[in-house]
ModelCIF file with pLDDT and N, C-alpha, C, O atoms, coordinates in Angstrom:
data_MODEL
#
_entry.id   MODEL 
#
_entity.id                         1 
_entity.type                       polymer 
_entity.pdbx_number_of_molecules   1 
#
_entity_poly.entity_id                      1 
_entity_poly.type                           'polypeptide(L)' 
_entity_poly.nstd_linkage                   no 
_entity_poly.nstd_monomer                   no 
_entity_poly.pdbx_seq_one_letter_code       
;(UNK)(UNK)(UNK)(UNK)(UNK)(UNK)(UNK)(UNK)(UNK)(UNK)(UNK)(UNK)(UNK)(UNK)(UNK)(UNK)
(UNK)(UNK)(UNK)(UNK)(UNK)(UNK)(UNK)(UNK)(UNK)(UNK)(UNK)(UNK)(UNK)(UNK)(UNK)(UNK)
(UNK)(UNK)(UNK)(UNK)(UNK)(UNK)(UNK)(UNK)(UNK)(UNK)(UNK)(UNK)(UNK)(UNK)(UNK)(UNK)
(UNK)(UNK)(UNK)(UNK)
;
_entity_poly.pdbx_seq_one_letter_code_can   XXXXXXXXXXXXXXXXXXXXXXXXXXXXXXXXXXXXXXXXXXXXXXXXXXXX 
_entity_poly.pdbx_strand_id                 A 
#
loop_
_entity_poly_seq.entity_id 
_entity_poly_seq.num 
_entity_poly_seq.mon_id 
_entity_poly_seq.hetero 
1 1  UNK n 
1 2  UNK n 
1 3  UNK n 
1 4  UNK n 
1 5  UNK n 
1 6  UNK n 
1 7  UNK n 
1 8  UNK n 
1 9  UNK n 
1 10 UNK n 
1 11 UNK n 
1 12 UNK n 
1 13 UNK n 
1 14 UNK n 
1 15 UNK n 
1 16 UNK n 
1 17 UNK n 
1 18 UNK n 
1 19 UNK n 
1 20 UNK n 
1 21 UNK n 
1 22 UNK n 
1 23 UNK n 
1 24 UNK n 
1 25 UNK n 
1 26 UNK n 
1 27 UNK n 
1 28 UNK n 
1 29 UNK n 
1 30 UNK n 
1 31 UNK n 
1 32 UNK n 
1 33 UNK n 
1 34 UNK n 
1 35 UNK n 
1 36 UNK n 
1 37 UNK n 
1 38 UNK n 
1 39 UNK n 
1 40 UNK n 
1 41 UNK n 
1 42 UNK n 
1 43 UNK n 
1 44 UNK n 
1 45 UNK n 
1 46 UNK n 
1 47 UNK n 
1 48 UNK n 
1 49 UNK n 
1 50 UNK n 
1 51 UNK n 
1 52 UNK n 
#
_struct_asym.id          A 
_struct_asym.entity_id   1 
#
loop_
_ma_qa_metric.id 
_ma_qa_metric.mode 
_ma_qa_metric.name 
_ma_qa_metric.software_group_id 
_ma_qa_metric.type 
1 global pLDDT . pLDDT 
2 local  pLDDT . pLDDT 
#
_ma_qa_metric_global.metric_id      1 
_ma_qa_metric_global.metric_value   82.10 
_ma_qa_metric_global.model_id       1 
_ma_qa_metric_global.ordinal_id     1 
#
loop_
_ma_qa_metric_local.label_asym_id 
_ma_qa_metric_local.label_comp_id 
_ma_qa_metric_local.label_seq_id 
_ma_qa_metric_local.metric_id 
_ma_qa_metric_local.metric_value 
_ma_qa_metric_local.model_id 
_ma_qa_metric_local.ordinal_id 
A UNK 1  2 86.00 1 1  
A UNK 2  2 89.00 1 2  
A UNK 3  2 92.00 1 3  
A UNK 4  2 94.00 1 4  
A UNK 5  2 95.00 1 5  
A UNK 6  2 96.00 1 6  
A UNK 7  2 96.00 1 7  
A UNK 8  2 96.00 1 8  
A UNK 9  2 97.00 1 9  
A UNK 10 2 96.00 1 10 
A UNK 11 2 97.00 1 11 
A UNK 12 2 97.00 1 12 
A UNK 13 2 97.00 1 13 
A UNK 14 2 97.00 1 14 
A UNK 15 2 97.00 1 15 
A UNK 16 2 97.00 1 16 
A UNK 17 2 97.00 1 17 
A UNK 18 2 96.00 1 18 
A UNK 19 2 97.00 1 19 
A UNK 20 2 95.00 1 20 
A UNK 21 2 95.00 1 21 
A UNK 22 2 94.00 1 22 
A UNK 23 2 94.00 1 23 
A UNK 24 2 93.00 1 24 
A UNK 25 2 92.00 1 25 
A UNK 26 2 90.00 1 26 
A UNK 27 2 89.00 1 27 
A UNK 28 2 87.00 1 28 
A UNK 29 2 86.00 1 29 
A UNK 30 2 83.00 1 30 
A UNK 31 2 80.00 1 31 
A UNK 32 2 74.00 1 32 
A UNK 33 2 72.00 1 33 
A UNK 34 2 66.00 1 34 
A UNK 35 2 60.00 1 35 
A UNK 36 2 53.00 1 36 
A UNK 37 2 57.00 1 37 
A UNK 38 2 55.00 1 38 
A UNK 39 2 57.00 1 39 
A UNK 40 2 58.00 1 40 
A UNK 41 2 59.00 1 41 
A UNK 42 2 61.00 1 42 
A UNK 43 2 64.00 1 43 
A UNK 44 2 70.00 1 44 
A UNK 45 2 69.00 1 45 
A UNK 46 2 72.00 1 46 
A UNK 47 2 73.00 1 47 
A UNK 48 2 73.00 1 48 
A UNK 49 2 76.00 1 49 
A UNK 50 2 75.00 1 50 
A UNK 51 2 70.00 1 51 
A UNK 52 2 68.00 1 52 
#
loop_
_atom_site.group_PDB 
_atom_site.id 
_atom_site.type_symbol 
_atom_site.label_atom_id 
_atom_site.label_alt_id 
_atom_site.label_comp_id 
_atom_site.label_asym_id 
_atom_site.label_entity_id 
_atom_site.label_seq_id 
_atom_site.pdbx_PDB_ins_code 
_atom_site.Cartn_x 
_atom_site.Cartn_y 
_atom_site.Cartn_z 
_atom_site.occupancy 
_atom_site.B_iso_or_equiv 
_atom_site.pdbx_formal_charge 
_atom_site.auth_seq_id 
_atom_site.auth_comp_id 
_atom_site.auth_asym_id 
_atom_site.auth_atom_id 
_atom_site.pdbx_PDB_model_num 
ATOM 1   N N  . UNK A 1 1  ? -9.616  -31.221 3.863   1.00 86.00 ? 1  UNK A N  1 
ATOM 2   C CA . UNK A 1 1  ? -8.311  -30.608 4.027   1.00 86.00 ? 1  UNK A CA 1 
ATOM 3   C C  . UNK A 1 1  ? -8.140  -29.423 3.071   1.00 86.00 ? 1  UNK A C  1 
ATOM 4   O O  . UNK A 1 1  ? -7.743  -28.334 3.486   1.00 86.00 ? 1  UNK A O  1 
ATOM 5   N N  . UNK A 1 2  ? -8.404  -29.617 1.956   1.00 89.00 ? 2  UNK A N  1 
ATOM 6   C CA . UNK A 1 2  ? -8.155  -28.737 1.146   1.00 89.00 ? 2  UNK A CA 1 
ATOM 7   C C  . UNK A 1 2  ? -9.232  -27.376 0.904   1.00 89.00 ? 2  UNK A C  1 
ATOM 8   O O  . UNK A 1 2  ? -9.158  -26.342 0.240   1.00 89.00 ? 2  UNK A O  1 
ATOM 9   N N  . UNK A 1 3  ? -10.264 -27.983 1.824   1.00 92.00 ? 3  UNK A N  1 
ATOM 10  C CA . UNK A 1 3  ? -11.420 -26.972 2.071   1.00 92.00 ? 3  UNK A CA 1 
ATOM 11  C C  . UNK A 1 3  ? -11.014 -25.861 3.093   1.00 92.00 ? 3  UNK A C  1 
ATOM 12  O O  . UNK A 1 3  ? -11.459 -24.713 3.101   1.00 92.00 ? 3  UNK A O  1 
ATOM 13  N N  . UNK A 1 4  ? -10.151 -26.357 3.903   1.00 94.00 ? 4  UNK A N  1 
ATOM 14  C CA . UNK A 1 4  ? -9.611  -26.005 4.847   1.00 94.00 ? 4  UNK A CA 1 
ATOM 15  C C  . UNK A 1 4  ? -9.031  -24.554 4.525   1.00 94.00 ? 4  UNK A C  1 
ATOM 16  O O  . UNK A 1 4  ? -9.248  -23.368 4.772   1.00 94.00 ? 4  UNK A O  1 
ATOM 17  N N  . UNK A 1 5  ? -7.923  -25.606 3.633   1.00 95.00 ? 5  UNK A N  1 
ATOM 18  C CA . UNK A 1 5  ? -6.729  -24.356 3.513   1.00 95.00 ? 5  UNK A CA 1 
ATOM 19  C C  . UNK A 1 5  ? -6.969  -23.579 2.578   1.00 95.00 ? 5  UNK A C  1 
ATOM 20  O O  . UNK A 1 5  ? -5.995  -22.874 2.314   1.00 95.00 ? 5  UNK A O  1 
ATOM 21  N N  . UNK A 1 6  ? -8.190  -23.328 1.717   1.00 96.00 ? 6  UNK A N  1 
ATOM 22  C CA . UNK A 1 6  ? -8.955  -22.509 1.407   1.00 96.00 ? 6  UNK A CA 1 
ATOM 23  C C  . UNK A 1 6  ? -9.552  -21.440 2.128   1.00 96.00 ? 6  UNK A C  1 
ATOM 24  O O  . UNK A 1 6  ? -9.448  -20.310 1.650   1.00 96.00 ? 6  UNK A O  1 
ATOM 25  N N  . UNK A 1 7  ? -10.169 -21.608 3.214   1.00 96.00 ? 7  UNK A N  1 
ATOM 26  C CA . UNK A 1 7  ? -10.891 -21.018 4.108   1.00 96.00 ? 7  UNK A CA 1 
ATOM 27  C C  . UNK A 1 7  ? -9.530  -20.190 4.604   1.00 96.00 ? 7  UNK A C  1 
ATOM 28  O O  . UNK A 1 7  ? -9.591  -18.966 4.489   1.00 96.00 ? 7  UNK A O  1 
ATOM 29  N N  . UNK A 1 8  ? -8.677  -20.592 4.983   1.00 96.00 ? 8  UNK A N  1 
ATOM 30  C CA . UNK A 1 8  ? -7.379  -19.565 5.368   1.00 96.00 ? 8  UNK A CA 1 
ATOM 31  C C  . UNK A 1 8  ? -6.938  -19.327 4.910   1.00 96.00 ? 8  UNK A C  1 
ATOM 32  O O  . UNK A 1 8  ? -6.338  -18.364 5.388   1.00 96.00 ? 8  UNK A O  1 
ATOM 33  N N  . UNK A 1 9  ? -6.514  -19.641 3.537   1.00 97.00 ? 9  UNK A N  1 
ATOM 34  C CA . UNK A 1 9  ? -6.464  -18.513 2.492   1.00 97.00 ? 9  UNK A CA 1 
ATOM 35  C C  . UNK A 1 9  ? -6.961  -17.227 2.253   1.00 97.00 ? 9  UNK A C  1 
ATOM 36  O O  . UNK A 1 9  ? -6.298  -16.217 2.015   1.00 97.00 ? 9  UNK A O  1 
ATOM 37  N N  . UNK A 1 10 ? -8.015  -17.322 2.324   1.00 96.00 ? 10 UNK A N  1 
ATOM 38  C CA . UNK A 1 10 ? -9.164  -16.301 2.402   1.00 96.00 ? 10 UNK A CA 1 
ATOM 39  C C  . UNK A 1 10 ? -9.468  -15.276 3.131   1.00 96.00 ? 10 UNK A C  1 
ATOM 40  O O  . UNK A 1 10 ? -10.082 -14.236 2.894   1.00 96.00 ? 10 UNK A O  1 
ATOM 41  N N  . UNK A 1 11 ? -8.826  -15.816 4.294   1.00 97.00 ? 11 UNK A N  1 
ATOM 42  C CA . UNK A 1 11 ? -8.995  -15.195 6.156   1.00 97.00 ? 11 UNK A CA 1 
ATOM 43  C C  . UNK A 1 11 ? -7.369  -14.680 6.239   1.00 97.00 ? 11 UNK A C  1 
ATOM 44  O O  . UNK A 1 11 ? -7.275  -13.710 6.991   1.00 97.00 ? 11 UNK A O  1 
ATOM 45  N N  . UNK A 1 12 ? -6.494  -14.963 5.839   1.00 97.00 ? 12 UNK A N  1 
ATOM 46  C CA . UNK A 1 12 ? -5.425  -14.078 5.399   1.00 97.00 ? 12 UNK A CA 1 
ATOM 47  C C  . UNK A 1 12 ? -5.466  -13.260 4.583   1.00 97.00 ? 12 UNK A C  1 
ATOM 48  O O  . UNK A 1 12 ? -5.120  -12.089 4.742   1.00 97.00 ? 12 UNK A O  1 
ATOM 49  N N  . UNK A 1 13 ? -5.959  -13.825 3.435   1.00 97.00 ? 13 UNK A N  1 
ATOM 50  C CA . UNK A 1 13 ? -5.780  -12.533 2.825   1.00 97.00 ? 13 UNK A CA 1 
ATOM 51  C C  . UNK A 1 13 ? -6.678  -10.629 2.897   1.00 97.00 ? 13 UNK A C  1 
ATOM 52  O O  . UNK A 1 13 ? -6.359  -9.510  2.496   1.00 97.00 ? 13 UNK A O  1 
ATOM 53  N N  . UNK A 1 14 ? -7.626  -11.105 3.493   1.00 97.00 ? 14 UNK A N  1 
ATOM 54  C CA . UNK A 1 14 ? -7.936  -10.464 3.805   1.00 97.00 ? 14 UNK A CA 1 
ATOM 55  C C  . UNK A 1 14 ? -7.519  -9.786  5.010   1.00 97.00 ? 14 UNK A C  1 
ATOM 56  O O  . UNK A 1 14 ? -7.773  -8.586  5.117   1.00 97.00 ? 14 UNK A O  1 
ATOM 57  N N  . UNK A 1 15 ? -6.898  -10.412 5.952   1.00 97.00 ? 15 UNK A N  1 
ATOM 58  C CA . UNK A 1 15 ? -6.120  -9.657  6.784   1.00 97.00 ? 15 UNK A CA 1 
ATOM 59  C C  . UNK A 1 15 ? -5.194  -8.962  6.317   1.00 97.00 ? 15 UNK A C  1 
ATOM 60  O O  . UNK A 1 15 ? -5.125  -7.859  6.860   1.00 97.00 ? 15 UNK A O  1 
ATOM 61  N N  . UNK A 1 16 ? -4.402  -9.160  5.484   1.00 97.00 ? 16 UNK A N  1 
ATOM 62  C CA . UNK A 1 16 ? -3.513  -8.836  5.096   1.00 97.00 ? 16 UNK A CA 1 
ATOM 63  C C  . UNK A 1 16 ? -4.034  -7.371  4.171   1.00 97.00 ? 16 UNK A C  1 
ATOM 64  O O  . UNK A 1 16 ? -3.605  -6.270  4.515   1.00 97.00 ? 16 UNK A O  1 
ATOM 65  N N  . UNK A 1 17 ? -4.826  -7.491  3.191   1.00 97.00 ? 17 UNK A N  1 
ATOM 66  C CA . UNK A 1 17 ? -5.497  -6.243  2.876   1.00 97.00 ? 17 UNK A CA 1 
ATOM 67  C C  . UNK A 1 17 ? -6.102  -5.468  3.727   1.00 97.00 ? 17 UNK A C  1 
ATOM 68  O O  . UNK A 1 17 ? -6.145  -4.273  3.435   1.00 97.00 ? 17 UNK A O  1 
ATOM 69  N N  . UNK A 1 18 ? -6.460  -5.724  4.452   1.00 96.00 ? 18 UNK A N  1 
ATOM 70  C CA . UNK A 1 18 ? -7.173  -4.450  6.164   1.00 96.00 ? 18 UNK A CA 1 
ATOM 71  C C  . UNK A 1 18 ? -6.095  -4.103  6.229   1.00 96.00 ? 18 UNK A C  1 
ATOM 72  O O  . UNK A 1 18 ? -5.966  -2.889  6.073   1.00 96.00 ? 18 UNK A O  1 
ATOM 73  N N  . UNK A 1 19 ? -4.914  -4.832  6.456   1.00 97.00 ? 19 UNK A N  1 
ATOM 74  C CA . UNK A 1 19 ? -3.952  -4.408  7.323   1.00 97.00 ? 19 UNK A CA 1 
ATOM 75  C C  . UNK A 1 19 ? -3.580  -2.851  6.388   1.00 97.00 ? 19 UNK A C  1 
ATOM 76  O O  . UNK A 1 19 ? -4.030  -1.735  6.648   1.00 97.00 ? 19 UNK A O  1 
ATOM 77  N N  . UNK A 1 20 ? -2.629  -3.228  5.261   1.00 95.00 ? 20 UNK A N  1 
ATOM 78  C CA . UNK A 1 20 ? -2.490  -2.777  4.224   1.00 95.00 ? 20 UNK A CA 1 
ATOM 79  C C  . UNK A 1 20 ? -3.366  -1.612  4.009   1.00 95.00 ? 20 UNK A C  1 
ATOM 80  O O  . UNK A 1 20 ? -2.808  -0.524  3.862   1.00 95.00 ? 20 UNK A O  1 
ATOM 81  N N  . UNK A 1 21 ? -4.612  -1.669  3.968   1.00 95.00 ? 21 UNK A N  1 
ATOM 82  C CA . UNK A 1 21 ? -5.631  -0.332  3.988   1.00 95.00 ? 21 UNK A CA 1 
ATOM 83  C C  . UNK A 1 21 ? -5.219  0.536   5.077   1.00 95.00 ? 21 UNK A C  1 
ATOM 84  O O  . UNK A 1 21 ? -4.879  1.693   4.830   1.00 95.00 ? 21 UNK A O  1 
ATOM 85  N N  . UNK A 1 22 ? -5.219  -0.024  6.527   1.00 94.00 ? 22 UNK A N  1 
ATOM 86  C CA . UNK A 1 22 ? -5.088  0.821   7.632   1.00 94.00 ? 22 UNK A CA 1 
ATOM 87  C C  . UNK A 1 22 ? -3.917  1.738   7.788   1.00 94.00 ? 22 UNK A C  1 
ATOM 88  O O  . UNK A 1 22 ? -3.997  2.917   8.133   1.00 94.00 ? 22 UNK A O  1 
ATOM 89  N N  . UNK A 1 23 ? -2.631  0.971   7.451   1.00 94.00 ? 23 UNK A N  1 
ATOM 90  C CA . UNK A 1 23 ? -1.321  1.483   6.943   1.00 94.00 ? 23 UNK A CA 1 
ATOM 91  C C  . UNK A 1 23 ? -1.339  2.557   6.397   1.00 94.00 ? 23 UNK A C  1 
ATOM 92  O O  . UNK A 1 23 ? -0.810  3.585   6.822   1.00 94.00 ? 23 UNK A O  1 
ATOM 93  N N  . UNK A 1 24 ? -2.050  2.403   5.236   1.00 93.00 ? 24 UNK A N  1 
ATOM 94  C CA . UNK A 1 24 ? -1.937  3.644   4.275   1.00 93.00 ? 24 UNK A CA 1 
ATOM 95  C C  . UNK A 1 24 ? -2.751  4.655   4.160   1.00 93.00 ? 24 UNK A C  1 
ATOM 96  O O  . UNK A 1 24 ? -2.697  5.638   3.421   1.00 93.00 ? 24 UNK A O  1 
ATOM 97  N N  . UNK A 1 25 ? -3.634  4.284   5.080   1.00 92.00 ? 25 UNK A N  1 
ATOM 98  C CA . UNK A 1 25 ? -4.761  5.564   5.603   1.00 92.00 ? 25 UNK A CA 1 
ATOM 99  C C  . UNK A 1 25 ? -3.856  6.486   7.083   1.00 92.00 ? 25 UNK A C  1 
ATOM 100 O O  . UNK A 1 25 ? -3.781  7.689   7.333   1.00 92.00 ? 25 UNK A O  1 
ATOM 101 N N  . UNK A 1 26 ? -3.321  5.337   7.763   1.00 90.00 ? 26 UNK A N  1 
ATOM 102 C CA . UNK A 1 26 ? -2.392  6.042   8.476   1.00 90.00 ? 26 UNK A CA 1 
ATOM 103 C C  . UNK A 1 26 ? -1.444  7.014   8.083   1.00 90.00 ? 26 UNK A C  1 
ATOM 104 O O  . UNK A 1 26 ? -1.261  8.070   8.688   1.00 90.00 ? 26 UNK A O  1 
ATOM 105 N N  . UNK A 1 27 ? -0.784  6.617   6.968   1.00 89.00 ? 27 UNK A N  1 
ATOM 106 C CA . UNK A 1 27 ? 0.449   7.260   6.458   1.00 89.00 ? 27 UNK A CA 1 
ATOM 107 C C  . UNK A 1 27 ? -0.277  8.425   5.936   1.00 89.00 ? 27 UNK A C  1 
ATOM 108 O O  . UNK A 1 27 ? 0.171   9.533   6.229   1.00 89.00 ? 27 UNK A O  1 
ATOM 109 N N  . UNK A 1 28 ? -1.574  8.323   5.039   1.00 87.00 ? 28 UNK A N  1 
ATOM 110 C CA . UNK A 1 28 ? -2.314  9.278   4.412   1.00 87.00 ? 28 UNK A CA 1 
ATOM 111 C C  . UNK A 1 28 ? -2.842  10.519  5.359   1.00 87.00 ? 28 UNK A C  1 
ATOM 112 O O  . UNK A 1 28 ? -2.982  11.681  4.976   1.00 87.00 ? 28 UNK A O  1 
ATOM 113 N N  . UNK A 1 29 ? -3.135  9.947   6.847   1.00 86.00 ? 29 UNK A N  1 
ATOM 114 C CA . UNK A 1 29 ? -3.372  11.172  7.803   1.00 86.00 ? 29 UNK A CA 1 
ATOM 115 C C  . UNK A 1 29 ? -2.522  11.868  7.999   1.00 86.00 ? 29 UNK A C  1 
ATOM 116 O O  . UNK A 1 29 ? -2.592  13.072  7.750   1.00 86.00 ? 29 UNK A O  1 
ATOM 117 N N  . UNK A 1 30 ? -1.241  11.152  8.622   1.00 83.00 ? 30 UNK A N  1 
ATOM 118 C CA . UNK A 1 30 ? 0.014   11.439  8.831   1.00 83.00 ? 30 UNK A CA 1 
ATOM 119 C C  . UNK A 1 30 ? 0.508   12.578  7.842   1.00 83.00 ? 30 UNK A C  1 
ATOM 120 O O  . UNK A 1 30 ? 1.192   13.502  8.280   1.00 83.00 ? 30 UNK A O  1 
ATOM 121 N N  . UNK A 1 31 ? 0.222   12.515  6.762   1.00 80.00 ? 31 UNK A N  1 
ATOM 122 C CA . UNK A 1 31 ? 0.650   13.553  5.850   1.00 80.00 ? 31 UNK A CA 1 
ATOM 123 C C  . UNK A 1 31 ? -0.228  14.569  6.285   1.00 80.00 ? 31 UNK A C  1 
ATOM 124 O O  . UNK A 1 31 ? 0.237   15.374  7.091   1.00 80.00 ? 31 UNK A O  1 
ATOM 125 N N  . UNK A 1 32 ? -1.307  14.692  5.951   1.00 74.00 ? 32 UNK A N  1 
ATOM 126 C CA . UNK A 1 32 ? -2.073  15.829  5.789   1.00 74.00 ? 32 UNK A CA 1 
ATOM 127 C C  . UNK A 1 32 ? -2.540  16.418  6.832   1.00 74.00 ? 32 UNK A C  1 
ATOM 128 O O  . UNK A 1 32 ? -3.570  17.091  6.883   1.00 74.00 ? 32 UNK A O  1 
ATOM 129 N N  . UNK A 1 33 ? -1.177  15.988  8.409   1.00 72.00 ? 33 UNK A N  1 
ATOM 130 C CA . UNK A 1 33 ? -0.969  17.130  9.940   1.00 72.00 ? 33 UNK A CA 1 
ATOM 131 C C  . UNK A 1 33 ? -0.038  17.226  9.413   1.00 72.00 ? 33 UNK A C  1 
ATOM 132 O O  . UNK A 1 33 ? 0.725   17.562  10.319  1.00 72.00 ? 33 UNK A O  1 
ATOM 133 N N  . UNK A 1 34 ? 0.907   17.143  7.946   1.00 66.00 ? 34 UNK A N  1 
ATOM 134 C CA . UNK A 1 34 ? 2.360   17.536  8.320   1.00 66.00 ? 34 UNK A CA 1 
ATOM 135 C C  . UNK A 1 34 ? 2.273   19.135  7.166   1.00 66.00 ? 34 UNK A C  1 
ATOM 136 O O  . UNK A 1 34 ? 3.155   19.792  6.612   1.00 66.00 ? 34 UNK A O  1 
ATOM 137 N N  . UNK A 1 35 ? 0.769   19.255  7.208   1.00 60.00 ? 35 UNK A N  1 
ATOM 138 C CA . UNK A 1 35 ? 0.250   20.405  5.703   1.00 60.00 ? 35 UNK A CA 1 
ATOM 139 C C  . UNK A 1 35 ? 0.212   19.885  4.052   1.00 60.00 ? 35 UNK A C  1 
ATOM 140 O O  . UNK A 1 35 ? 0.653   20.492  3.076   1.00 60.00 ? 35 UNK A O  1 
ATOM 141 N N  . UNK A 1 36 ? -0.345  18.795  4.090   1.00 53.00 ? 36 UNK A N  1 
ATOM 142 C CA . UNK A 1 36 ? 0.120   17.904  2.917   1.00 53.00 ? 36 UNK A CA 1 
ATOM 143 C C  . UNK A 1 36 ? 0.930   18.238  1.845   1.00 53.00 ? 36 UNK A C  1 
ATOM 144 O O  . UNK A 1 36 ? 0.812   18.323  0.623   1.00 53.00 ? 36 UNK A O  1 
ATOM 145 N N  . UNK A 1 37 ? 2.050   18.451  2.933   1.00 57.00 ? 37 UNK A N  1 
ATOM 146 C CA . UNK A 1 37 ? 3.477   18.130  1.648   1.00 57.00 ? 37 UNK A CA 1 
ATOM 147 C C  . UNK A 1 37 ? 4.355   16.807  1.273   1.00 57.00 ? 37 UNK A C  1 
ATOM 148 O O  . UNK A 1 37 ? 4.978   15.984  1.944   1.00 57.00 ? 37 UNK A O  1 
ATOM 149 N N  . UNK A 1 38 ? 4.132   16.976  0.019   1.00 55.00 ? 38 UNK A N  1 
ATOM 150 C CA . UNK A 1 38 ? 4.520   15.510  -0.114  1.00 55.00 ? 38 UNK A CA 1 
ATOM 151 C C  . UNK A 1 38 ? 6.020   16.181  -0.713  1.00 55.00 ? 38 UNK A C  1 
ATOM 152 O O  . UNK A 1 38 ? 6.117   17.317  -1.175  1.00 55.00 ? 38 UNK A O  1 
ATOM 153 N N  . UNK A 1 39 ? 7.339   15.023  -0.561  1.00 57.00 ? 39 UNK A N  1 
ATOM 154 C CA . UNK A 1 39 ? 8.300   14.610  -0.736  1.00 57.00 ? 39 UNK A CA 1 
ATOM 155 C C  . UNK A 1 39 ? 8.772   14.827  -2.093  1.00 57.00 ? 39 UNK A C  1 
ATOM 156 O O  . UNK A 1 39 ? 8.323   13.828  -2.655  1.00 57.00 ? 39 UNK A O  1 
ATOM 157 N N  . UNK A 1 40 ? 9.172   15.258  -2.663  1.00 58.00 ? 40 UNK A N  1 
ATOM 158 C CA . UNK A 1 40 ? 9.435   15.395  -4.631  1.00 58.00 ? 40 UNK A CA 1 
ATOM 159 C C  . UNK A 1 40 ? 10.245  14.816  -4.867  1.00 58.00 ? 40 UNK A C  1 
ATOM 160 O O  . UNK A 1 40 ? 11.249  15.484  -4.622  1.00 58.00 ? 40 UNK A O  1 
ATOM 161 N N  . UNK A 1 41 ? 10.586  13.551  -5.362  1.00 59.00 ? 41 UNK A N  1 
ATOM 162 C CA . UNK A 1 41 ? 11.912  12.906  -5.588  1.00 59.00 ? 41 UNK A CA 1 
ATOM 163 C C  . UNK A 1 41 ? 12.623  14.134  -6.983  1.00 59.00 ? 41 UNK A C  1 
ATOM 164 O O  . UNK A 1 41 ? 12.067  15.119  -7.469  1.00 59.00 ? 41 UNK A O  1 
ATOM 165 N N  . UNK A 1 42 ? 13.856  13.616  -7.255  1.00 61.00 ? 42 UNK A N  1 
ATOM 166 C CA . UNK A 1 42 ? 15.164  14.647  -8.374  1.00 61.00 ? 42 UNK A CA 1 
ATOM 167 C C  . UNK A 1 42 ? 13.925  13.668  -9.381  1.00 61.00 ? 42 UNK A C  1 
ATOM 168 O O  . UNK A 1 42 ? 13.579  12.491  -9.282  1.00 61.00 ? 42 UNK A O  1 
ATOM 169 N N  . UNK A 1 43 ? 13.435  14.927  -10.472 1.00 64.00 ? 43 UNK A N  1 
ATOM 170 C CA . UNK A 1 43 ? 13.187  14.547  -11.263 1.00 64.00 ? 43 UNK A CA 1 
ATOM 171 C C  . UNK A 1 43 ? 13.979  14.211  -12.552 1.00 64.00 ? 43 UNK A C  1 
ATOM 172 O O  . UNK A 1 43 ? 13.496  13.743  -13.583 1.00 64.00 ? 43 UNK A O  1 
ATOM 173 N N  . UNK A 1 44 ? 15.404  14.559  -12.301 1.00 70.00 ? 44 UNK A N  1 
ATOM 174 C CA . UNK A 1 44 ? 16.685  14.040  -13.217 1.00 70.00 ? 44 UNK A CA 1 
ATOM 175 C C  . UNK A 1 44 ? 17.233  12.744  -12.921 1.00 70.00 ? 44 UNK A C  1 
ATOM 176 O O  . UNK A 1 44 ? 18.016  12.254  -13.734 1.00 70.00 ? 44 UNK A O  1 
ATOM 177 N N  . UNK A 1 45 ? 16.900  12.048  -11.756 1.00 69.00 ? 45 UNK A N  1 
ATOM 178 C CA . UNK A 1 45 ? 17.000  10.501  -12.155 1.00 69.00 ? 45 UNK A CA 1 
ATOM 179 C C  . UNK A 1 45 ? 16.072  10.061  -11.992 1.00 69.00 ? 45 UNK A C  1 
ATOM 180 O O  . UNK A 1 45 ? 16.284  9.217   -11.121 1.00 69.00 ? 45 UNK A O  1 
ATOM 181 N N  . UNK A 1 46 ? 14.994  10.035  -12.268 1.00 72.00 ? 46 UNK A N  1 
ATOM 182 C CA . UNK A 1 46 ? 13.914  9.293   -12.974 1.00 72.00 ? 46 UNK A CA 1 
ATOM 183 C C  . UNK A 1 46 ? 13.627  9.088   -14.036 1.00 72.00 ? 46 UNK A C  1 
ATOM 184 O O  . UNK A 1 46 ? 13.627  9.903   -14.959 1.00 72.00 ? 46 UNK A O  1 
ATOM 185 N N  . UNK A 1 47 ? 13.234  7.575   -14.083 1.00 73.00 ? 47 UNK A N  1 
ATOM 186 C CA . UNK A 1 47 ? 13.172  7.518   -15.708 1.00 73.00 ? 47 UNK A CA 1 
ATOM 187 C C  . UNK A 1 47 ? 12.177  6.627   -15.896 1.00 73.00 ? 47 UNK A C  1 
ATOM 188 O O  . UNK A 1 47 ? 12.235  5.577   -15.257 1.00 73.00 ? 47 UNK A O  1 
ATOM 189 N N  . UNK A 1 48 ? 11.096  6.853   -16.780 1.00 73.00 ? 48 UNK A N  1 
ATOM 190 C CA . UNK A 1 48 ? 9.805   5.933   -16.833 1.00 73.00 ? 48 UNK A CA 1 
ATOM 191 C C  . UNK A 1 48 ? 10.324  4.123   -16.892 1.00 73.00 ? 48 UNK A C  1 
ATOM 192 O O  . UNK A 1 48 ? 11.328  3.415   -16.968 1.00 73.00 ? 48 UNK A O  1 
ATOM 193 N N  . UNK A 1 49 ? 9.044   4.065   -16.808 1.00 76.00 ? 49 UNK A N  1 
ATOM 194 C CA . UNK A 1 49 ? 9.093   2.370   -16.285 1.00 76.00 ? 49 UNK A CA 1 
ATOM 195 C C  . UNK A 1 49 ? 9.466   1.429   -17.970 1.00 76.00 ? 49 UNK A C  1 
ATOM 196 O O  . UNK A 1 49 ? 9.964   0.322   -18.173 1.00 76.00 ? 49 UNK A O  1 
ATOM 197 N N  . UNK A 1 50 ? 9.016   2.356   -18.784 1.00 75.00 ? 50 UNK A N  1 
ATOM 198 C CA . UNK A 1 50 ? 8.989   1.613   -20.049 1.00 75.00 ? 50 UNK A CA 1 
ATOM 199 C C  . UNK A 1 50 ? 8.642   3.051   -21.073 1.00 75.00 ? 50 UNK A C  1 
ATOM 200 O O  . UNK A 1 50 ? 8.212   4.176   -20.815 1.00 75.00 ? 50 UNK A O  1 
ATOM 201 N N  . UNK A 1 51 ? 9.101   2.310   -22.420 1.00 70.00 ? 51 UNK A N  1 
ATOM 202 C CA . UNK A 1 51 ? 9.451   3.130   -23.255 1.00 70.00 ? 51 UNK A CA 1 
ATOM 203 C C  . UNK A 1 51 ? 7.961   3.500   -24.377 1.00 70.00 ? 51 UNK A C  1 
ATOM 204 O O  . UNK A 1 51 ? 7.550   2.376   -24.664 1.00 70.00 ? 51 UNK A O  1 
ATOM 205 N N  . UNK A 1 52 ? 7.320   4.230   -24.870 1.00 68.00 ? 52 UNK A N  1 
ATOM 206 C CA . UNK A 1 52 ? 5.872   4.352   -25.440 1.00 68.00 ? 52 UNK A CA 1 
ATOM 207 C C  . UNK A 1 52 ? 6.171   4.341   -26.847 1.00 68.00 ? 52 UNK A C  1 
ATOM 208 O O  . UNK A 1 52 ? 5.261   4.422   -27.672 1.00 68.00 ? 52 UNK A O  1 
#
């Protein structure tokens, strides 16, 4: 049983990462027919994740 749900563990997750890869290779083409411009968020409300 527990061999089991190992084995699909495994077989998900890796689906789940293909998936995830394909996505973002998509989105990554997708950009670069749109002349790869990317989006600039206001760099006045951003604020790092943590303090150095």
């Amino acid at each position: 049983m527990a061999g089991a749900l190992c084995v699909l563990m495994f077989c998900l997750e890796w689906l789940v990462l293909t998936l995830a890869f394909f996505l973002r290779y998509y989105a990554f083409m997708e950009g670069s027919r749109n002349g790869g411009k990317v989006q600039a968020e206001d760099p006045k409300g951003w604020t790092p994740p943590f303090h150095v």
